[in-house]
N, C-alpha and C positions, 0 to 999 in steps of 0.2 A: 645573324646566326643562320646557318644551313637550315633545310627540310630536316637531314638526319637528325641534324645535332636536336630540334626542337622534341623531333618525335621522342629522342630518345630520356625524355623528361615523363615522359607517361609512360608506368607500367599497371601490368596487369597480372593478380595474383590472386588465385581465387580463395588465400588467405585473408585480404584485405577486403573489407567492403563487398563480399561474394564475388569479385572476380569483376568488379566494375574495372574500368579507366581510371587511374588517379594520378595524381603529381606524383612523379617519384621523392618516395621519403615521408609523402603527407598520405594522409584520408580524404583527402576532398578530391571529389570525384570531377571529370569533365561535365559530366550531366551538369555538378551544381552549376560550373563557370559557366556552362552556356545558356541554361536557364536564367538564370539571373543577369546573363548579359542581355538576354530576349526582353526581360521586363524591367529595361532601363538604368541597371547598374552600369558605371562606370569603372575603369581600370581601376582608378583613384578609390571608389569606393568599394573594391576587391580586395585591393592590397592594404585599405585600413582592417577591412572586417578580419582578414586572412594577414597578418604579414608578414606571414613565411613563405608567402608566395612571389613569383615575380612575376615584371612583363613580360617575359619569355616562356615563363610559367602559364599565363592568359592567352597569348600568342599560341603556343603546343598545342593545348585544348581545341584553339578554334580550328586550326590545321587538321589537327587529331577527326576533329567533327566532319570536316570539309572533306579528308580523304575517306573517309568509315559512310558519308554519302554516297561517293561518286562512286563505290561498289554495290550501291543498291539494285535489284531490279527493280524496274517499274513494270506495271501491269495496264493497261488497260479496264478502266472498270466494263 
């Protein structure tokens, strides 16, 4: 799947969730998938706990994360 096509999986609605990131169609926010990927969840056990989710659904997220980074500034402390 494309960059578009993934991004275009995650919207943002400050209806849903206060305006977080989520799957488009669900409630589950990027925050949850990448948290829970940080403390050792696997795809496998995303898409048990979730399975209305897909891998391209987990995939967006992490993309979604990676690009929403690389616009960060850094500072200098």
């Amino acid at each position: 799947m494309t960059e578009k096509g993934l991004l275009k999986r995650i919207v943002i609605n400050p209806k849903i969730m206060l305006g977080k990131p989520v799957i488009k169609g669900t409630r589950l926010t990027v925050e949850i998938i990448i948290e829970k990927l940080a403390y050792g969840e696997t795809v496998e056990d995303l898409k048990r706990d979730y399975p209305f989710i897909t891998e391209d659904d987990i995939r967006a997220a992490l993309l979604y994360a990676a690009k929403r980074l690389a616009h960060e500034e850094v500072y200098a402390a």
